[in-house]
gemmi code that builds the backbone of each chain (N, CA, C; Angstrom):
import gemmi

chains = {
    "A": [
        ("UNK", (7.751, 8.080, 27.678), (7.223, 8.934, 26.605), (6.074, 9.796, 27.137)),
        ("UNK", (5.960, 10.777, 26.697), (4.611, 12.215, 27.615), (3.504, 11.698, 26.293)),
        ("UNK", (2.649, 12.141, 27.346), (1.613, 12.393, 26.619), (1.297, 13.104, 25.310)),
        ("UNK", (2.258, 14.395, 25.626), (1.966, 14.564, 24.048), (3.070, 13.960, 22.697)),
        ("UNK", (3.635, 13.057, 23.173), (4.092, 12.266, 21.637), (3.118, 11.106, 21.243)),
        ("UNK", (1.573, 10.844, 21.945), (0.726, 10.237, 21.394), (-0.486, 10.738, 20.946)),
        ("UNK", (-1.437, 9.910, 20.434), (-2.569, 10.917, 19.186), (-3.504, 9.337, 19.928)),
        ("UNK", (-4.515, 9.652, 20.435), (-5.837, 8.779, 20.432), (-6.436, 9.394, 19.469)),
        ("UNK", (-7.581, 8.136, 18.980), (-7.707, 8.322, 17.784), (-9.462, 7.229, 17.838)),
        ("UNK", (-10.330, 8.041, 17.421), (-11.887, 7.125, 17.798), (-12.515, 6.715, 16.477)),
        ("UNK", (-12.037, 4.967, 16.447), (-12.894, 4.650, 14.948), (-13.928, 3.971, 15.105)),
        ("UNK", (-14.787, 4.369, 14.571), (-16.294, 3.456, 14.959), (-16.155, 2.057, 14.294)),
        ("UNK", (-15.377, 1.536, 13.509), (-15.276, 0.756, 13.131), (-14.098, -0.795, 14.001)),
        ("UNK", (-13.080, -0.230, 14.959), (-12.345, -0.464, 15.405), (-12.102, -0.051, 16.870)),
        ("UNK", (-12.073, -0.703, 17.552), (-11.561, -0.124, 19.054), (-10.658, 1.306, 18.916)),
        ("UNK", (-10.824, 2.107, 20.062), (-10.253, 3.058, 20.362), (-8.200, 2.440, 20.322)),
        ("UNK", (-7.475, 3.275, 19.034), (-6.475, 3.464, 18.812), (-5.410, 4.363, 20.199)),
        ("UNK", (-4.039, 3.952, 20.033), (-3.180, 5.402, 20.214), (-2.053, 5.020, 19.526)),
        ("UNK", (-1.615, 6.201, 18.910), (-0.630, 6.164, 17.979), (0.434, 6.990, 18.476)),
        ("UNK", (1.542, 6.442, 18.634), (2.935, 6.824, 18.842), (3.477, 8.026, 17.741)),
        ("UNK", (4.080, 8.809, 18.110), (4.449, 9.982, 16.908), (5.548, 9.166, 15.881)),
        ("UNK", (6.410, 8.073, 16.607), (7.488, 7.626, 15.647), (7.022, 6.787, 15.018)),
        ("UNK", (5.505, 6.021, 15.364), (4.674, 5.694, 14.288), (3.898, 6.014, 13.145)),
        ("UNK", (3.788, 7.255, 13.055), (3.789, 7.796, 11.990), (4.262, 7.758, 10.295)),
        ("UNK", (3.390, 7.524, 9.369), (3.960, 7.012, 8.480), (3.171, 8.278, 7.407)),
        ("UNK", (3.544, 8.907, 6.190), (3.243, 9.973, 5.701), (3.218, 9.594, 4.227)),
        ("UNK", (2.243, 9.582, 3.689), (2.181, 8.830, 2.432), (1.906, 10.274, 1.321)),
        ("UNK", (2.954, 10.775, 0.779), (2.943, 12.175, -0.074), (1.854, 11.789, -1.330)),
        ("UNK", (1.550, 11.015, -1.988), (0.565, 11.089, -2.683), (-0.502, 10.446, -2.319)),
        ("UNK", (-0.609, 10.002, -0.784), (-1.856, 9.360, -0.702), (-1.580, 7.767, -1.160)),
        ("UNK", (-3.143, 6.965, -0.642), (-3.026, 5.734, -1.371), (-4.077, 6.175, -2.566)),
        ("UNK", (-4.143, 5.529, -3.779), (-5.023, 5.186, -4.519), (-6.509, 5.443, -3.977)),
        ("UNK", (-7.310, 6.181, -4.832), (-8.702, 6.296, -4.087), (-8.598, 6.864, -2.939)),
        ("UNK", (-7.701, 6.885, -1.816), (-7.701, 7.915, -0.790), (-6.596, 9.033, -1.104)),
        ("UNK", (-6.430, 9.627, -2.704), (-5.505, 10.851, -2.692), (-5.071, 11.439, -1.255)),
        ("UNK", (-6.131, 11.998, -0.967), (-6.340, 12.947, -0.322), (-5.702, 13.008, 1.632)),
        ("UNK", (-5.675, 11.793, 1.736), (-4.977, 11.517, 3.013), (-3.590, 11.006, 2.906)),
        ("UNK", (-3.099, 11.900, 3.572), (-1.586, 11.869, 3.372), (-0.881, 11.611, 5.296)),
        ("UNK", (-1.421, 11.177, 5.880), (-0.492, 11.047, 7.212), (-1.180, 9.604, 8.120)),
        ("UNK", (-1.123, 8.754, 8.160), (-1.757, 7.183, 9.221), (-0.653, 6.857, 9.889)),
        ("UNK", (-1.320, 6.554, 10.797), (-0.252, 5.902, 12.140), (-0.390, 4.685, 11.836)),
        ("UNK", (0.837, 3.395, 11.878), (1.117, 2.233, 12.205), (0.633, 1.332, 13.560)),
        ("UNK", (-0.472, 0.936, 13.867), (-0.399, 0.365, 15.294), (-0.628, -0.985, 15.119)),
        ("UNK", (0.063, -1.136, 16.398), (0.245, -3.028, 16.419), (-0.622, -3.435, 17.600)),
        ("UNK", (-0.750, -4.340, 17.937), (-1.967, -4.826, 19.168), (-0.932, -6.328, 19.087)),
        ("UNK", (-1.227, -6.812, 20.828), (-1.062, -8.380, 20.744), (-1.949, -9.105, 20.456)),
        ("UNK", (-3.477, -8.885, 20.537), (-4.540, -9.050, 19.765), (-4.624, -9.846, 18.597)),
        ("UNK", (-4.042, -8.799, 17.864), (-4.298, -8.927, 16.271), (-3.128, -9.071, 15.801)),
        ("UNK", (-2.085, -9.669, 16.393), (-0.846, -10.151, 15.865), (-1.591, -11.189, 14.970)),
        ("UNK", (-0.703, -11.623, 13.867), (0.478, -11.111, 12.425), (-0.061, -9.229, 12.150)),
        ("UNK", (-1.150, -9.141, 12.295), (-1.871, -8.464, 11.705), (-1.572, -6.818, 12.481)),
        ("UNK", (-1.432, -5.748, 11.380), (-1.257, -4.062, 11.678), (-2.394, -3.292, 11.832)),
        ("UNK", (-2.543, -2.403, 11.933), (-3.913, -1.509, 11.821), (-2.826, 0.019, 11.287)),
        ("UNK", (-3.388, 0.443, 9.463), (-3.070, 1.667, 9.323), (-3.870, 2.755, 9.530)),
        ("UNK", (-3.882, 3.481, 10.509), (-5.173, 4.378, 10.641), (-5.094, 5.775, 10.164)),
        ("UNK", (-5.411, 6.483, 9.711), (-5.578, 7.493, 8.940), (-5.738, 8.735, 10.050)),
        ("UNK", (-4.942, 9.914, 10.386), (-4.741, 10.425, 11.037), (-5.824, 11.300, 10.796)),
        ("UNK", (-5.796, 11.867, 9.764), (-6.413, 12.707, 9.121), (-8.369, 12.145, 9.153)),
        ("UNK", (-8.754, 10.931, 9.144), (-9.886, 10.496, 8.993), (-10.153, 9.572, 10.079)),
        ("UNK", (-10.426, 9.492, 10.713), (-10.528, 8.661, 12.217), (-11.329, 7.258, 11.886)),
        ("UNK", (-11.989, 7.630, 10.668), (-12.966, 6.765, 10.449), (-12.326, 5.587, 9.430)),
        ("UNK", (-11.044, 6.160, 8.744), (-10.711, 5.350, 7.826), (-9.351, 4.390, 8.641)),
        ("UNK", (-8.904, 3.370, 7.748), (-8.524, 2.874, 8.242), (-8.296, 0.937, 7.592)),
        ("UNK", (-6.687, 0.865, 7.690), (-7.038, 0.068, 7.098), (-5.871, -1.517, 8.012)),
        ("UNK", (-6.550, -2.795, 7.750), (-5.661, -3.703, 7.930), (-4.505, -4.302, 6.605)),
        ("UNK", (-3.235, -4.620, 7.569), (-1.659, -4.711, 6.890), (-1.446, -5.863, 7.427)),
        ("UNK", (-1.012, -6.594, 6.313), (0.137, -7.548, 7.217), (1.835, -7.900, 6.694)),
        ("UNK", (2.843, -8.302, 7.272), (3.654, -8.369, 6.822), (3.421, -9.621, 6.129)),
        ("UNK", (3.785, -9.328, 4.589), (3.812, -10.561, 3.475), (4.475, -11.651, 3.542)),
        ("UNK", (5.986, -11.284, 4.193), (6.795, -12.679, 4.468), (6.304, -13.552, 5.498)),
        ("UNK", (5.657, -13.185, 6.470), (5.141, -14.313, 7.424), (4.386, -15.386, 6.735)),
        ("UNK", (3.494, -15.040, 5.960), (2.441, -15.575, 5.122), (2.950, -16.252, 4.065)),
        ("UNK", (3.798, -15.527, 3.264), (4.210, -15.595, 1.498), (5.617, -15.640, 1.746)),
        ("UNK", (6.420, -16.510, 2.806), (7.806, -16.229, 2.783), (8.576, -16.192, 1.692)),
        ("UNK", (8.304, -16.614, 0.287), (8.597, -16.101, -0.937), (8.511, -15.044, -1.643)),
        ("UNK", (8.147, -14.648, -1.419), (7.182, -12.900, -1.563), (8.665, -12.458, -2.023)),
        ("UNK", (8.775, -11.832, -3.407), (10.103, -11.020, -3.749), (9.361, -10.306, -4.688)),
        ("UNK", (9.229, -9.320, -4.519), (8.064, -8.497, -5.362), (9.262, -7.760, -6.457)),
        ("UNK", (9.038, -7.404, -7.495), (9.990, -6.429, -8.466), (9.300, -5.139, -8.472)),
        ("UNK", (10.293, -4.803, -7.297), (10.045, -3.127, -7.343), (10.948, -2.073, -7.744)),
        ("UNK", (10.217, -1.417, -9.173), (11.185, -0.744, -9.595), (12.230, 0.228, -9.112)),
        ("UNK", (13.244, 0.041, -9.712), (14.671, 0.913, -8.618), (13.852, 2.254, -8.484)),
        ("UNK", (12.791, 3.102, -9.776), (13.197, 4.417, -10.092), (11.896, 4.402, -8.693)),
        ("UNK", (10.815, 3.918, -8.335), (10.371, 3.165, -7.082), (10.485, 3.717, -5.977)),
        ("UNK", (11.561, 3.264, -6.018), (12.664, 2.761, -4.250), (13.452, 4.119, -4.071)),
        ("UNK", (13.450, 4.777, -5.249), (14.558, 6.251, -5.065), (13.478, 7.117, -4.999)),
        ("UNK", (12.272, 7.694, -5.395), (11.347, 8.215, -5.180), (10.910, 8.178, -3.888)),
        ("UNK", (11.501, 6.649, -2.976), (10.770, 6.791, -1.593), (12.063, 7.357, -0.823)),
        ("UNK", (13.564, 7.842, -1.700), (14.922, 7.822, -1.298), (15.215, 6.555, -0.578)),
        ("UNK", (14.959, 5.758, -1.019), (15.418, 4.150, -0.403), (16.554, 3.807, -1.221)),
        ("UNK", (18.063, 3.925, -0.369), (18.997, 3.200, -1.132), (19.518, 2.119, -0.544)),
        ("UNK", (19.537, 1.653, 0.263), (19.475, 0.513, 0.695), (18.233, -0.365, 1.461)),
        ("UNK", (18.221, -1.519, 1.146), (17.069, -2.448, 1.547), (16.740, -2.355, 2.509)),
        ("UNK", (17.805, -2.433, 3.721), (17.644, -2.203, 5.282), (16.539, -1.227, 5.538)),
        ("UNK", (16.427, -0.537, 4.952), (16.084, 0.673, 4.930), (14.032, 0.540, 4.736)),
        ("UNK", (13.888, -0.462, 4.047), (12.787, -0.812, 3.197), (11.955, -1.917, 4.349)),
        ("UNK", (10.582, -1.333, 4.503), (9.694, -2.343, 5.002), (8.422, -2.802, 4.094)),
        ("UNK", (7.755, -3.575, 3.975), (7.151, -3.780, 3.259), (5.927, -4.553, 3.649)),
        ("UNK", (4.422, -4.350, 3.686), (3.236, -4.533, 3.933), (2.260, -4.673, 2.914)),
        ("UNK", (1.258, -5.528, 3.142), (0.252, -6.027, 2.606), (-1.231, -5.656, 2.679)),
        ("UNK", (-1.919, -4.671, 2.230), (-3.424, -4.406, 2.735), (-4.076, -5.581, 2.635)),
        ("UNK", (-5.400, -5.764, 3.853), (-5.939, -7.133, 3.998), (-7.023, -6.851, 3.376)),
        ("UNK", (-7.703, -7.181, 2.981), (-9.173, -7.057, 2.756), (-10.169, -7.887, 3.563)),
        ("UNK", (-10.853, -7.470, 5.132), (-11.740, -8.542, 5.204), (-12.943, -8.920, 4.838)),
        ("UNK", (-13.359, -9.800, 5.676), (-14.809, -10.260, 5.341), (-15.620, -11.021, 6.322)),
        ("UNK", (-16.653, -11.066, 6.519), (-17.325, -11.832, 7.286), (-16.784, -13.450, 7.720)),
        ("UNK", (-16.601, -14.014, 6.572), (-16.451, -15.364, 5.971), (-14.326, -15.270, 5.942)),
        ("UNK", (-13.805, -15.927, 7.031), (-12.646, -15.636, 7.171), (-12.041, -16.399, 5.766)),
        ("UNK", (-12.507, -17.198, 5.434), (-12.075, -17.940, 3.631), (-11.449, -17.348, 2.836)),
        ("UNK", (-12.652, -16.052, 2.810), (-12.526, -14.968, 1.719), (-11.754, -13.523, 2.084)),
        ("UNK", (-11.190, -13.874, 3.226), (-10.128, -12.901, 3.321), (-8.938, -12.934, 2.262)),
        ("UNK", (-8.918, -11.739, 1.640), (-7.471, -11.627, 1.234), (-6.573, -10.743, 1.377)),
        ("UNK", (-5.435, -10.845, 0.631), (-4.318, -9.318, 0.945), (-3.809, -9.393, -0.291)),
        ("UNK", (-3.273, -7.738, -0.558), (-3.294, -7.243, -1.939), (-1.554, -7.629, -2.203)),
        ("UNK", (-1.341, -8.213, -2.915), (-0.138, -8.101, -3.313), (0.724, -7.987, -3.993)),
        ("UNK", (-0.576, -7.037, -5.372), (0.193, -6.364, -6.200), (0.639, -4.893, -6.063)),
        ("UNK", (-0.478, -4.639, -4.775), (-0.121, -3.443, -4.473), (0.594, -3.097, -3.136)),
        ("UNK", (1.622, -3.910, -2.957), (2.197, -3.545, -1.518), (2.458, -2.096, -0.979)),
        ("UNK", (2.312, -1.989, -0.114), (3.045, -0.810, 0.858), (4.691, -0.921, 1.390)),
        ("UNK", (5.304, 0.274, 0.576), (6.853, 0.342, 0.475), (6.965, 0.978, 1.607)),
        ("UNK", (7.740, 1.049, 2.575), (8.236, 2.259, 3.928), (9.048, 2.640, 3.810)),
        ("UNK", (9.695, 3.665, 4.338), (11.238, 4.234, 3.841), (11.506, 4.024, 5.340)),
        ("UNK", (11.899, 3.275, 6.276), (11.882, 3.414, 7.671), (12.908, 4.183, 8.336)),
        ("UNK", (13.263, 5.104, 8.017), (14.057, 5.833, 7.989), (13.531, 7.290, 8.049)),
        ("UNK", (12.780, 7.663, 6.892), (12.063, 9.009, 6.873), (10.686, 8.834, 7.476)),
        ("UNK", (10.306, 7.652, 7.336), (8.846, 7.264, 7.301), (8.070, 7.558, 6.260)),
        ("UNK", (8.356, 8.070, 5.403), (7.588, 8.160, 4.067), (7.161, 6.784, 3.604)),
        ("UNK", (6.152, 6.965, 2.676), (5.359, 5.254, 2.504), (5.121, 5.856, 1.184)),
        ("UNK", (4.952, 4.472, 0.316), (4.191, 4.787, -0.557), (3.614, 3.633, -0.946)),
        ("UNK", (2.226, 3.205, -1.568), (1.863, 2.144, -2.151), (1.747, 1.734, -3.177)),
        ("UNK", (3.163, 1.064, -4.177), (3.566, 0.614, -5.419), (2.683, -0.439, -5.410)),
        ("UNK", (2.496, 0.043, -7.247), (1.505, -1.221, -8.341), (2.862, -1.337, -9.183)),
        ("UNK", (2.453, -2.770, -8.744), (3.797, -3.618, -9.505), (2.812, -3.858, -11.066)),
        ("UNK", (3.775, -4.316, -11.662), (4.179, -4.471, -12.941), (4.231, -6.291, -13.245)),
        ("UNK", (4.824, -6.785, -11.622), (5.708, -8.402, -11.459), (3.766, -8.874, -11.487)),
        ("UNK", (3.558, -9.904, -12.719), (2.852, -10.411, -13.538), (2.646, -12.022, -11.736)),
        ("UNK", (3.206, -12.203, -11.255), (3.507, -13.166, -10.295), (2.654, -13.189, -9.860)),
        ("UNK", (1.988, -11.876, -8.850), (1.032, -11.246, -8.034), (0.059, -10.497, -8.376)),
        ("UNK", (-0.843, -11.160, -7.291), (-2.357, -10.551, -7.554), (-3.064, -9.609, -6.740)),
        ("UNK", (-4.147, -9.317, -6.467), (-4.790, -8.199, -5.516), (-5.753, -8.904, -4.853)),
        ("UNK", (-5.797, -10.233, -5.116), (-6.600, -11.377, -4.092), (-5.883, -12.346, -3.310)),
        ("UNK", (-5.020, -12.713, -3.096), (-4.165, -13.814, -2.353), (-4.939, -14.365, -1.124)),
        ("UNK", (-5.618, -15.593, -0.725), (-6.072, -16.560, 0.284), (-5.243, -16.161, 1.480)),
        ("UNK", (-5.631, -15.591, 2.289), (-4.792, -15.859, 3.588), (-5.480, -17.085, 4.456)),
        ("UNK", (-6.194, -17.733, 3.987), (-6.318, -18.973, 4.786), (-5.625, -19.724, 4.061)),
        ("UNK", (-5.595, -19.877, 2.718), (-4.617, -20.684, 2.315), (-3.268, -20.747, 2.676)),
        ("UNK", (-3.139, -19.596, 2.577), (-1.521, -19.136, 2.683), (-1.034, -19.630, 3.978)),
        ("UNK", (-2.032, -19.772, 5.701), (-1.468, -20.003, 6.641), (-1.565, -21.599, 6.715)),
        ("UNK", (-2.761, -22.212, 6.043), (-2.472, -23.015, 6.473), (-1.144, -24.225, 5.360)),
        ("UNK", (-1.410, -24.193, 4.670), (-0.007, -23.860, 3.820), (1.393, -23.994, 4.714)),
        ("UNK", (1.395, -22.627, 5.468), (2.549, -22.652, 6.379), (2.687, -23.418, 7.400)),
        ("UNK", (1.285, -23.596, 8.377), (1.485, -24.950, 9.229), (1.350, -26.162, 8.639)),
    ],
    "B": [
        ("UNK", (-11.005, 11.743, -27.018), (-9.570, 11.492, -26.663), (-8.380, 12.725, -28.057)),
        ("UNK", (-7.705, 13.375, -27.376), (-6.499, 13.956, -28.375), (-5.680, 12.943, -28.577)),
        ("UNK", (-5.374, 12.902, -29.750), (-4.331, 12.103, -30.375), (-3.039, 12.855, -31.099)),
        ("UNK", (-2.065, 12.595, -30.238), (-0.791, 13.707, -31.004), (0.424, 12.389, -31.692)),
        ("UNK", (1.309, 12.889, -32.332), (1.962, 12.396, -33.290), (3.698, 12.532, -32.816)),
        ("UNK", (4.182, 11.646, -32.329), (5.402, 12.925, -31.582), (6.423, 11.455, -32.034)),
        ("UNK", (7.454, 11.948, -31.767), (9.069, 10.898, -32.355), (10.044, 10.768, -30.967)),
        ("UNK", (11.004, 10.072, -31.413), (11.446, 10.188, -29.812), (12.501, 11.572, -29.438)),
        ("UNK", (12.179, 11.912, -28.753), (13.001, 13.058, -28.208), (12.589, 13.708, -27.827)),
        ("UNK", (11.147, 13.277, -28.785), (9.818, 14.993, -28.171), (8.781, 14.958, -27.306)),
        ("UNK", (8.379, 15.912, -26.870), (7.242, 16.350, -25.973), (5.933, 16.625, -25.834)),
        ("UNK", (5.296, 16.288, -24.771), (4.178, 17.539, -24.896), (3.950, 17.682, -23.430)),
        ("UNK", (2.838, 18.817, -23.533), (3.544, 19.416, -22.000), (1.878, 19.612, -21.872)),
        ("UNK", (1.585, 19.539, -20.295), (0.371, 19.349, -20.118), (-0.227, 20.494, -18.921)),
        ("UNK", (-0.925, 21.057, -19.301), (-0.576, 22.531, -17.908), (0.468, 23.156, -18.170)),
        ("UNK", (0.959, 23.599, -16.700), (1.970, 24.142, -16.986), (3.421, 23.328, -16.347)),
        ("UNK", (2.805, 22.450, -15.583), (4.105, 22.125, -14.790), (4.515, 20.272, -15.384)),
        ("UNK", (3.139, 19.923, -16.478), (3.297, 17.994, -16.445), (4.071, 18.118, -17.547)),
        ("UNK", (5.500, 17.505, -18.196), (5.956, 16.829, -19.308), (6.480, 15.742, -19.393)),
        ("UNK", (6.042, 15.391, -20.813), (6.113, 13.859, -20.742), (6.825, 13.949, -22.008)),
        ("UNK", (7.930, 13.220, -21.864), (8.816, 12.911, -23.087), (8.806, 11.475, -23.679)),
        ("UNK", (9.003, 11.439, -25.401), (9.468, 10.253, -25.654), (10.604, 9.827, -25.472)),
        ("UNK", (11.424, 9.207, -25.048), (12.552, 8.509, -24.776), (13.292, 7.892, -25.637)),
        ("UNK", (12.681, 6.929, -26.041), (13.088, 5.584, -26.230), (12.141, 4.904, -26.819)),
        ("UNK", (12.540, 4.208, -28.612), (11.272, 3.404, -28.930), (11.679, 1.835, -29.336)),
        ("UNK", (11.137, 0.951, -28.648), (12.094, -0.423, -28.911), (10.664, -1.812, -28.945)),
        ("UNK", (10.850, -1.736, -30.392), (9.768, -2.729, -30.531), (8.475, -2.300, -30.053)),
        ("UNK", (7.940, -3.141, -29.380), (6.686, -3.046, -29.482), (6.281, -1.675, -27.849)),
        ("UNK", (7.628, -1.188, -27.287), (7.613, -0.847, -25.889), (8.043, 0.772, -26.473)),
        ("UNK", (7.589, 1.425, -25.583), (8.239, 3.046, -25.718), (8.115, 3.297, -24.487)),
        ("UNK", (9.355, 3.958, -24.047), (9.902, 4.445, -23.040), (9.655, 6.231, -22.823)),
        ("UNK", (8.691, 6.389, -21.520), (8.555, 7.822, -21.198), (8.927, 8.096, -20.341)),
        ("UNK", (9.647, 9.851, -20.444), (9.984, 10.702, -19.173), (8.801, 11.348, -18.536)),
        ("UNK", (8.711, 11.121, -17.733), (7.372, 12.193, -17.062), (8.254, 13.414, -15.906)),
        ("UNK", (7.930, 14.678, -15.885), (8.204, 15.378, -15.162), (7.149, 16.112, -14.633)),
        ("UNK", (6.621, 15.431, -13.383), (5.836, 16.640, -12.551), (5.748, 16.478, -11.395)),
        ("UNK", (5.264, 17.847, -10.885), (5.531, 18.120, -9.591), (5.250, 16.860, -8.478)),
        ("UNK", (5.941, 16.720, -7.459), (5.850, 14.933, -6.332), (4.961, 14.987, -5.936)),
        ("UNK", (3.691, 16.059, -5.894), (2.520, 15.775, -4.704), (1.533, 15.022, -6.360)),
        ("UNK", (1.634, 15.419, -7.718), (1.172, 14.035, -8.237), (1.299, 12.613, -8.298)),
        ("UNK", (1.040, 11.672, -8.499), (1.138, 10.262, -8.332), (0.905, 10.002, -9.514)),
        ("UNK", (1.612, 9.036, -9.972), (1.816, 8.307, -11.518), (1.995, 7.116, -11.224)),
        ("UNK", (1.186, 6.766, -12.218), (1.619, 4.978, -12.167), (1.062, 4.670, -13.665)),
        ("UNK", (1.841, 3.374, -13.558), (0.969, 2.297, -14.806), (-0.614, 2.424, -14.916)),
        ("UNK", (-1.090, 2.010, -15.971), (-2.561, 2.421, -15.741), (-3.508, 1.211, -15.490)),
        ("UNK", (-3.253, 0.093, -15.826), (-4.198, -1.243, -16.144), (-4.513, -1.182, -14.533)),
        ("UNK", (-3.336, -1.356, -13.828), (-3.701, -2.094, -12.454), (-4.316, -1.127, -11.645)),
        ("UNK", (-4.442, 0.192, -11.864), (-4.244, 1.552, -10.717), (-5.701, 0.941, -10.426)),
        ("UNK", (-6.520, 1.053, -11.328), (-7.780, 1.310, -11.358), (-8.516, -0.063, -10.200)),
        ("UNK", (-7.929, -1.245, -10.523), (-7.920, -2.547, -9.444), (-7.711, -2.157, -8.567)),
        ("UNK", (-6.451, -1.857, -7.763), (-5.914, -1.334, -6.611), (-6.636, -0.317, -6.007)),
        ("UNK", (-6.945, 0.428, -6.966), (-8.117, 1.716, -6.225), (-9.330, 0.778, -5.573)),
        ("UNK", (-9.853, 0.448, -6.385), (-11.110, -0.455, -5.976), (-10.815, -1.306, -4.957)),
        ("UNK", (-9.665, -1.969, -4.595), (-9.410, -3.159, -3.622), (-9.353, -2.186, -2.354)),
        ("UNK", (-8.787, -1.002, -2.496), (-8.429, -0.101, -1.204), (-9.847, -0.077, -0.998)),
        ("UNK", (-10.744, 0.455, -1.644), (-12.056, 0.918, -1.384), (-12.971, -0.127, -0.470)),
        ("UNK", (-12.690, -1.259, -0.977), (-13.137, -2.716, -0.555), (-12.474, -2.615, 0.993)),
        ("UNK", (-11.112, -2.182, 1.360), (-10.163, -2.800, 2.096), (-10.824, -1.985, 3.640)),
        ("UNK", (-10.887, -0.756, 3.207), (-11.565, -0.070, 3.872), (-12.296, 0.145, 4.696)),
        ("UNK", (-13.574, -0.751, 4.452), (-14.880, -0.985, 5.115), (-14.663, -2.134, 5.587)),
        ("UNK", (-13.735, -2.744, 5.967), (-12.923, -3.947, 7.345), (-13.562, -3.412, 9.054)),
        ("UNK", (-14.038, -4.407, 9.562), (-14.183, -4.046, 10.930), (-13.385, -4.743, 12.126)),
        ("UNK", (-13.812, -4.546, 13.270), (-12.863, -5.543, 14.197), (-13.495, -6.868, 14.412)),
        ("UNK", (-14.512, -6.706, 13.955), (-14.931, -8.356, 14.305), (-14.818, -9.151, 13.019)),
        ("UNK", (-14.645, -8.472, 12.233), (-13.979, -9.138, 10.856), (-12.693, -10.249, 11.479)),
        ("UNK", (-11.836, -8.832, 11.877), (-10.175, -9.247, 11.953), (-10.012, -10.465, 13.505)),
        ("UNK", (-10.966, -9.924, 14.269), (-11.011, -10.765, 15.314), (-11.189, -12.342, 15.194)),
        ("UNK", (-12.615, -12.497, 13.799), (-12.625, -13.593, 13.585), (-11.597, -14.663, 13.050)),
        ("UNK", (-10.654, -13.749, 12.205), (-9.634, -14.129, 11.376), (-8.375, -14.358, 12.038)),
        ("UNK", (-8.105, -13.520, 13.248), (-7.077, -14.214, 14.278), (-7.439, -15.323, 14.775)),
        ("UNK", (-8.713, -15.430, 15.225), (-9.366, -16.539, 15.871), (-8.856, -18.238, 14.955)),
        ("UNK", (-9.447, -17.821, 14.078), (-9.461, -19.041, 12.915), (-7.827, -19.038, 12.601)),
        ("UNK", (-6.790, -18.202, 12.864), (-5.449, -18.725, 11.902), (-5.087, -18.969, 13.716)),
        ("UNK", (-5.071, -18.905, 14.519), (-4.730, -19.465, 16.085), (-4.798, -20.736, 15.307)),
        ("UNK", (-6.422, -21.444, 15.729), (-6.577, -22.826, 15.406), (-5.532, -23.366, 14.424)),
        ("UNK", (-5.358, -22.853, 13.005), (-4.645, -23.528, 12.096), (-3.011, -23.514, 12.493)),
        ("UNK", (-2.833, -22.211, 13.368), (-1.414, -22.687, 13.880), (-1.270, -23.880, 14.758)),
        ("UNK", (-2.290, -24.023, 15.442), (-2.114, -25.201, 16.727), (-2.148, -26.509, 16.180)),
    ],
}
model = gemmi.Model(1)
for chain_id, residues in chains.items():
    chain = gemmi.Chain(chain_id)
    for i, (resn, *xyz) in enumerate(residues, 1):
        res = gemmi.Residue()
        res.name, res.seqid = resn, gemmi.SeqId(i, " ")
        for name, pos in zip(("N", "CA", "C"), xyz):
            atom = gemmi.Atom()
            atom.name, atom.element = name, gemmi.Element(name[0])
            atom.pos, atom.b_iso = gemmi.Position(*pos), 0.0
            res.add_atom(atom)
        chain.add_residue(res)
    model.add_chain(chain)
structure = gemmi.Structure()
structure.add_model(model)
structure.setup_entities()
């Protein structure tokens, strides 16, 4: 891959990024509270495995942690509305990835991840969007210490 | 707050490009069409306002946050 299909990227908050162009993920209305940014790269680290970094192309400074929900919540079946899933043109599941914003904290306890508001992918177009469910199940605090240790 | 009076079938139109139709009225639930342009975002309203705030929260995450938190779920895997 050349150099120019990647984007370094300097967050004062986070080690120096590089983002792959097919990482690219384009969120047409923005998330919530960040209207206004519409394009973050996906990056993964062996580092910070389970764990993603969405970084905001557009804001170097912003930036947020993802994780995939089923590792954690292998129950995790969120009800996402069809009209949803066609808005992201998702007609089949295959098609569909699905992520968790983390929230951290000093105090790893009080880490959580949002999971009423997951992040839908169209992996296909790369379009994203971040659906507020409706499914009464899920909350916008979920324990990820609970949750792992739980799993071991 | 405007308060309008509308039945199902009908409209009101907001600007020039937002309409929102009644649909459908079934018990205690009414069903709306919304038509506007895709670079708006619509959603339910109770939760938006949570979710906004949690992003806001989610945000100001650092690496020694996340570092600590790999650190600590290692141990609990082992």
């Amino acid at each position: 891959m050349s150099e120019s299909d990647k984007l370094t990227l300097q967050n004062d908050k986070f080690s120096e990024v590089t983002i792959e162009r097919e990482n690219v993920l384009s969120f047409p209305q923005g998330l919530p509270g960040f209207e206004h940014l519409r394009d973050y790269g996906l990056v993964e680290t062996d580092e910070e495995v389970p764990f993603l970094r969405l970084q905001s192309l557009d804001e170097p400074r912003l930036g947020f942690v993802i994780v995939n929900p089923m590792l954690l919540w292998p129950e995790y079946n969120p009800d996402i509305g069809q009209e949803d899933l066609q808005g992201l043109g998702i007609t089949q599941t295959e098609h569909l990835a699905i992520y968790c914003i983390v929230t951290l904290s000093t105090d790893p306890r009080q880490v959580t991840a949002n999971l009423r508001g997951p992040i839908c992918i169209n992996t296909e177009s790369m379009q994203a969007k971040q659906m507020i469910l409706v499914d009464e199940r899920y909350h916008i605090k979920h324990s990820i210490m609970e949750a792992s240790s739980r799993e071991a | 707050m405007l308060v309008l009076t509308r039945k199902a079938g009908e409209s009101i139109v907001i600007g020039s490009e937002i309409r929102v139709t009644i649909l459908e009225l079934q018990g205690r639930q009414v069903r709306l069409g919304i038509e506007a342009p895709s670079e708006i975002s619509i959603h339910r309203g109770e939760v938006y306002e949570r979710i906004r705030e949690e992003n806001e929260r989610a945000a100001e995450g650092d690496q020694r946050e996340l570092k600590a938190l790999s650190q600590v779920l290692k141990q609990v895997g082992n």
